[in-house]
C-alpha positions, 0 to 999 in steps of 0.5 A, spaced: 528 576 772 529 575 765 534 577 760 531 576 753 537 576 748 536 577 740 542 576 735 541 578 729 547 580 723 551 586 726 548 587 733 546 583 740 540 587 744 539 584 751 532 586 755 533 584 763 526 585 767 520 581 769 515 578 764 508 575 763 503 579 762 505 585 764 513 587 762 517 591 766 525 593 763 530 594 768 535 594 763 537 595 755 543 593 752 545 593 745 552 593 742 554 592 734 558 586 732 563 586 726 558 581 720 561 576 719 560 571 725 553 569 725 548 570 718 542 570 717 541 567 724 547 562 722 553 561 725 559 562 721 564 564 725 563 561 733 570 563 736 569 570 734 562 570 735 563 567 743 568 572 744 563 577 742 558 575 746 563 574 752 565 581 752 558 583 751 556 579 757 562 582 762 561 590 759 554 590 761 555 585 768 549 581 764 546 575 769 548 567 767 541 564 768 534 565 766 536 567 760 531 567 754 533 567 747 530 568 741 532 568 734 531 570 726 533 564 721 531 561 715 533 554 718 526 556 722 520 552 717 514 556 720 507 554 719 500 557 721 495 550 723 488 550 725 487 543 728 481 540 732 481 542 739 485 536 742 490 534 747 498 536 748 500 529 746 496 527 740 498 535 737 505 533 737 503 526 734 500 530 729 506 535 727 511 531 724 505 529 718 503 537 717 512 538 716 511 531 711 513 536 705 520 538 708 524 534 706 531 538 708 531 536 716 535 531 717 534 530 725 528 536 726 526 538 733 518 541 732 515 545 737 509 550 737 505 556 741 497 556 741 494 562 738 487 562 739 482 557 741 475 556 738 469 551 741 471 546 736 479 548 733 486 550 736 490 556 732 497 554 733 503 557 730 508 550 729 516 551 727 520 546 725 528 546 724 534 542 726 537 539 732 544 541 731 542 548 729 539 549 736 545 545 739 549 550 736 547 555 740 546 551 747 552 549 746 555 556 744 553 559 751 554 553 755 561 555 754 562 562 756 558 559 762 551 562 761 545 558 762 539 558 756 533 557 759 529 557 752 530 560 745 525 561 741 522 564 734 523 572 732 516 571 729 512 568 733 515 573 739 514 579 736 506 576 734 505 575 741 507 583 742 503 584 738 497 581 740 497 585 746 497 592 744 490 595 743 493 600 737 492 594 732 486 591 736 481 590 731 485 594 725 486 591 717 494 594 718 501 592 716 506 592 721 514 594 717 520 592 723 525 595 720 532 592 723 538 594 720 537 593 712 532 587 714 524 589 714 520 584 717 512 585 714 506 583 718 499 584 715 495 584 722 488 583 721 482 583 726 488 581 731 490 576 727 497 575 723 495 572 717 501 574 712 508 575 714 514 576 710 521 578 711 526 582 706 533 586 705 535 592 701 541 594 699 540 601 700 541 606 706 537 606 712 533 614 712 533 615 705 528 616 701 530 609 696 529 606 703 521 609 704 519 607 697 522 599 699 517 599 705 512 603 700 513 597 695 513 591 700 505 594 702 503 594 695 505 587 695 502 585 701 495 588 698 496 584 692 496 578 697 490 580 701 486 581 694 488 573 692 485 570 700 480 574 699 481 579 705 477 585 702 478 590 708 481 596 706 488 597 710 487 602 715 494 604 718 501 602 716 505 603 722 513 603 723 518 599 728 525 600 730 527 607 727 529 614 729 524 620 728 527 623 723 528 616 719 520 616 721 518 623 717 523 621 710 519 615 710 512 617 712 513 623 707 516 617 702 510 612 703 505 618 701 507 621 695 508 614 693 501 613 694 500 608 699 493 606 701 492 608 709 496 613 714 503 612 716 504 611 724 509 609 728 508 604 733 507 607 739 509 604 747 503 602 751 501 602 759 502 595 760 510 595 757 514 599 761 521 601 759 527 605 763 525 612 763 528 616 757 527 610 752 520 609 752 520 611 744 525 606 743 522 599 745 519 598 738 527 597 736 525 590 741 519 588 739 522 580 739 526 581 746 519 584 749 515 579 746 520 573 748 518 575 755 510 574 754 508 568 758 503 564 755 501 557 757 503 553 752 509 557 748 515 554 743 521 554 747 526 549 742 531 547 748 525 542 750 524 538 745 532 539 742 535 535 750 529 530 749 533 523 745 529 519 740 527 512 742 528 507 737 522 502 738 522 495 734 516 494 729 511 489 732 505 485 728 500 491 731 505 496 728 506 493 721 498 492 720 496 499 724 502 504 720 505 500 715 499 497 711 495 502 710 500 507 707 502 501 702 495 500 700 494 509 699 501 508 695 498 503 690 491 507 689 495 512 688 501 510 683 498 514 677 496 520 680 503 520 683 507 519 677 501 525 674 504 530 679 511 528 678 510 530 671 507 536 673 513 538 677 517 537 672 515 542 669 514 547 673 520 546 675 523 548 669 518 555 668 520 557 675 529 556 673 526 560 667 523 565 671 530 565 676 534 565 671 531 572 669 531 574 675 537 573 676 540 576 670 545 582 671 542 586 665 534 586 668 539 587 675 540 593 673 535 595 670 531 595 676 537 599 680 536 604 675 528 603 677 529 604 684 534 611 682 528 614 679 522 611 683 526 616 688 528 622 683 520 621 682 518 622 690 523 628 689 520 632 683 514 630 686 515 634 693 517 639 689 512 640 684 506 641 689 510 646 692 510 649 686 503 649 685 502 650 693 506 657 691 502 659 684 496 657 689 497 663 693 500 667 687 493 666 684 489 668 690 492 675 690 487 680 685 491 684 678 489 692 679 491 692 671 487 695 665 481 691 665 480 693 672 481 701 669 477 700 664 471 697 668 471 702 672 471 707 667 464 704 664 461 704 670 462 711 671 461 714 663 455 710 663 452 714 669 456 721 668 461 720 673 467 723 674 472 717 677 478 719 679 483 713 683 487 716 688 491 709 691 492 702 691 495 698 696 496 691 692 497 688 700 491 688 701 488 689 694 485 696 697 483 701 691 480 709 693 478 713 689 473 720 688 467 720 684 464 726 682 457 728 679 452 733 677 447 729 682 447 725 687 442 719 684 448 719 679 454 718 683 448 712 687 448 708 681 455 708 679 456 704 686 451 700 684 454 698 679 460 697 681 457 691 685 454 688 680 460 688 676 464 682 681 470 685 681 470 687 689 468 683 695 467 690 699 465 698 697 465 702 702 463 710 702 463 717 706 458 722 706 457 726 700 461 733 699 458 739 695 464 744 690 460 750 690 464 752 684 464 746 680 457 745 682 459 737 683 457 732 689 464 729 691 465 722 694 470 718 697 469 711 695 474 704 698 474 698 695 476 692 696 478 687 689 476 680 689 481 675 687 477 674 681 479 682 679 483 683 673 483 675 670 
């Protein structure tokens, strides 16, 4: 039995049950926590934090070992790598070269998940982050008594999950993972997450503002797509971790913003199994589930964080294999350096500019004001294709006004006729009336030609019927007006 434990700003979710490939929940905690004690995966406030957590542990009766936690922070530097198909030892050689560029890690811990092996190469999701901020939390729990057995990163869980439903198998498809304010977007192509990213909004969750967010998160998320070359449309933008109705605002939202592909929400499969009555609700748990996938070879930073560094003495062999050739590299390649570091300079300078406007409270609020109107547009929207939907109907239902009169009229002075209406029923656009004449060929032809007027979809007649003191055939003819009548 596992307990997988998620911590995010204001909530702690713990899923208890069996993994690996089959999941089976026994049980699902959740509990809201004051902001405040942990940030962004940070923790700020361990006193309360661990008070929390104690009597989180205790209301819920929540084992104190197996307990598997999995975590969303910044601190964590995520990389996808393809490398060439080899060994776990040489792999771990190769990961510090590959977080070369970090430079803000001043003890890092790395570990990494293989995603898919080829003949040739590996696929492999790498995280590095530093090792007082894994300690923090080992050593957090370990004073309420609580024993982790692995923490690992909220993205790569959820992508395992992911990569288990058969819903997003094959798909060009963005994955929104809403959790409080934060929406954590996937784009998931043939299988694969090739694009993640993670946002907060300032605006209230279930609303349609918030709708136009995830909508605007997709048309990023093309553009994207469109600069690596990915030109398969995006079928299907699926939502995780909201109520039904908070689903039907932003479905709505999305659509009258013009998002490319259908909205759904991401549905429960056979192979995950969650206690009866909550099956809708495990998209709120995709990194608790995910954490409770086993893999062969999966990221758990409590390994590597335990393992001490050994400090080995530079012998000859070292020097010449380690430290003379990159000396060698450094003097070839002085004056591409001090290019680059020119180069640097300068974009530096470009991105504080663009910083600076970003960040300047008159374009702030202008783009507050953006996002009010964006959401009064969705607004009218709606409510001008009810409209038009109402004059649609409106426009269906023929006029029985002079112009109708006066074509009859036409009709029945061109062949001699005596045209009398007797009713009309503007429900139905039903019309009768009596048609007299001297013979019977005539009153024939005024029914002719009120077929070929194209006012009537259907004239139906009776027998005729002979006034022996007016000498005139008598007959009663029900027509039926087009929707064309009258215009």
């Amino acid at each position: 039995m596992t307990t997988s434990v998620y911590l995010s700003n204001n909530t702690i979710n713990a899923v208890v049950g069996t993994g690996g490939r089959r999941i089976r929940v026994k049980r699902v905690c959740s509990v809201e926590i004051p902001e405040g004690s942990l940030i962004n995966g940070i923790i700020t406030n361990e006193t309360d934090l661990s008070d929390q957590l104690k009597e989180f542990w205790a209301q819920n009766k929540l084992p104190k070992k197996n307990v598997a936690l999995v975590i969303n922070s910044s601190q964590f530097v995520l990389k996808t790598l393809t490398l060439p198909k080899t060994n776990d030892r040489k792999i771990r050689e190769v990961l510090p070269m590959e977080f070369g560029d970090v430079t803000d890690q001043k003890d890092p811990v790395l570990d990494y998940m293989i995603e898919s092996a080829e003949k040739k190469t590996l696929s492999l999701h790498a995280v590095m982050t530093d090792r007082s901020f894994v300690q923090g939390y080992l050593n957090l729990f370990k004073g309420l008594g609580i024993k982790v057995s692995s923490i690992s990163v909220a993205r790569t869980c959820r992508n395992k999950l992911l990569g288990t439903l058969k819903q997003v198998r094959d798909k060009v498809c963005v994955i929104h993972m809403i959790d409080g304010t934060s929406i954590s977007s996937m784009l998931w192509v043939n299988g694969k997450s090739v694009y993640a990213t993670q946002r907060r909004v300032f605006c209230e969750a279930g609303t349609a503002q918030f709708g136009m967010e995830l909508a605007r998160l997709v048309n990023n998320i093309q553009q994207f797509a469109i600069t690596q070359q990915i030109h398969e449309k995006i079928e299907t933008v699926y939502l995780a971790g909201m109520q039904d109705a908070e689903f039907a605002i932003y479905r709505e939202t999305m659509a009258d913003a013009g998002t490319e592909g259908k909205c759904e929400m991401l549905q429960p499969e056979k192979h995950i199994r969650m206690p009866k009555g909550m099956e809708q609700e495990y998209s709120r748990y995709l990194a608790e589930l995910g954490n409770m996938i086993r893999v062969k070879q999966d990221i758990n930073l409590v390994l590597p964080a335990k393992k001490k560094v050994k400090n080995k003495e530079a012998g000859p062999k070292v020097w010449k294999r380690y430290v003379v050739p990159p000396v060698i590299a450094l003097a070839a390649f002085g004056t591409a350096a001090g290019i680059l570091l020119y180069q640097e300079h300068q974009k530096k300078a470009e991105l504080q500019e663009l910083q600076d406007y970003i960040h300047d409270p008159v374009n702030l609020e202008q783009c507050a004001e953006a996002d009010l109107v964006q959401g009064q547009i969705a607004e009218l929207s709606g409510k001008i294709a009810q409209i038009r939907w109402v004059e649609g109907c409106i426009l269906s239902y023929p006029y029985m006004n002079s112009s109708v009169v006066q074509e009859l009229q036409n009709c029945a002075s061109a062949q001699a006729v005596d045209l009398e209406i007797r009713s009309y029923n503007a429900q139905d656009g039903a019309l009768s009336m009596d048609a007299r004449a001297e013979e019977v060929t005539l009153i024939n032809q005024f029914i002719d030609m009120l077929e070929a007027s194209g006012i009537f979809d259907d004239i139906q007649y009776s027998g005729y019927s002979f006034d022996e003191t007016s000498l005139l055939y008598t007959i009663n003819v029900n027509c039926y007006l087009s929707e064309n009548a009258g215009r």
